[in-house]
C-alpha positions in Angstrom: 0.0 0.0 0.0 2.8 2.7 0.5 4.6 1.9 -2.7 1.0 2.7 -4.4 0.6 5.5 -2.7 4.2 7.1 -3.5 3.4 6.0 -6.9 0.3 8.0 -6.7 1.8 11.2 -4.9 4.8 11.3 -7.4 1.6 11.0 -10.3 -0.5 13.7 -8.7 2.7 15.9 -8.1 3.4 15.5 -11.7 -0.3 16.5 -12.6 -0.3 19.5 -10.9 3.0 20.9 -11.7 1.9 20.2 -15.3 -1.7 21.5 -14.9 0.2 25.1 -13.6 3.2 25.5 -15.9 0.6 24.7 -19.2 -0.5 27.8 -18.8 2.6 29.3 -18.5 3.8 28.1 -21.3 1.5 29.6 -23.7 2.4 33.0 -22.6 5.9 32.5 -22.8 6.2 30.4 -26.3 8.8 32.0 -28.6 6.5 33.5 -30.7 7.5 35.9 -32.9 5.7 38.3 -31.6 6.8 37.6 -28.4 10.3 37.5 -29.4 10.1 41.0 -31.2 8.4 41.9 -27.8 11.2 40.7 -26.0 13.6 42.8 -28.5 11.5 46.1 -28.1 11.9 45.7 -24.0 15.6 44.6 -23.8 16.1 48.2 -26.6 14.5 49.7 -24.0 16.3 49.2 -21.2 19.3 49.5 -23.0 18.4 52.9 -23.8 17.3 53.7 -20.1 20.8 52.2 -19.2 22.4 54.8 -21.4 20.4 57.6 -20.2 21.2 57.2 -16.4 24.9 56.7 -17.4 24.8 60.3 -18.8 23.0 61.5 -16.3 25.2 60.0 -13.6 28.3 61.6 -15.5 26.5 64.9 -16.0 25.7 65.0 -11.9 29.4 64.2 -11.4 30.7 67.0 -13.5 28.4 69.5 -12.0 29.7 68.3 -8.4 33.2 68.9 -9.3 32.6 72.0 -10.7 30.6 73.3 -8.1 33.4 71.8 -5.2 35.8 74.0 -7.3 33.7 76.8 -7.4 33.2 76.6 -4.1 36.6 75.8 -2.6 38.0 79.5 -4.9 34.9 81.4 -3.3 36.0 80.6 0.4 39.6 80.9 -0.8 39.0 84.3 -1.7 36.6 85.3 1.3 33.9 86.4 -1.1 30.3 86.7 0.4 27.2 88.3 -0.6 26.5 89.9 -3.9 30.1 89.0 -5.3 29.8 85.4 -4.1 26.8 85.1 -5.9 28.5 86.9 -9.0 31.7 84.4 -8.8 29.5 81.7 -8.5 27.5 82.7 -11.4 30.5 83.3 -13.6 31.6 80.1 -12.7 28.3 78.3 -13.8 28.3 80.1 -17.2 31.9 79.4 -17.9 30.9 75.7 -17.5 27.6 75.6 -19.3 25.9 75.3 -16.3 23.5 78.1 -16.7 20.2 75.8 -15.3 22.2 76.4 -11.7 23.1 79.9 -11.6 21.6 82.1 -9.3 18.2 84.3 -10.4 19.3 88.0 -9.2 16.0 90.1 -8.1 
């Protein structure tokens, strides 16, 4: 009676895992559609790959230019109206005009 019921357990286990991957497999079958799905999603997060890599690079180059910026100011002992001009010089210089300072 065990044997038949291993038997039986190992059948019904093979049943079920069939019954829920089935299903599964329709949806992932290597259709061409699917594959030219798959194509269109892995160019896309190549492309989103590429874009936070310039982004990352452009955030790093604005750091190190504003550090610079920064370290010359307190070098100099500028505040006020002609920190805010050095610093805006410095921006502009660096095509960095998004972070200069709005006078007014």
């Amino acid at each position: 009676m065990e044997k038949f019921w291993q038997k039986s357990h190992k059948k019904r286990i093979k049943v079920e895992i069939y019954l829920f991957i089935s299903p599964l497999l329709c949806i992932f079958a290597p259709t061409n559609k699917n594959l030219r799905d798959m194509k269109q999603v892995l160019n896309t997060l190549k492309r989103i790959e590429h874009d936070a890599e310039s982004i990352g690079k452009a955030i790093r180059n604005e750091g190190q230019v504003y550090r610079a910026e920064l370290e010359e100011r307190q070098r100099m002992g500028l505040h006020g109206d002609a920190a805010i001009k050095h610093y805006n010089e410095w921006m502009q210089r660096n095509g960095m005009e998004h972070l200069m300072v709005k006078e007014g």
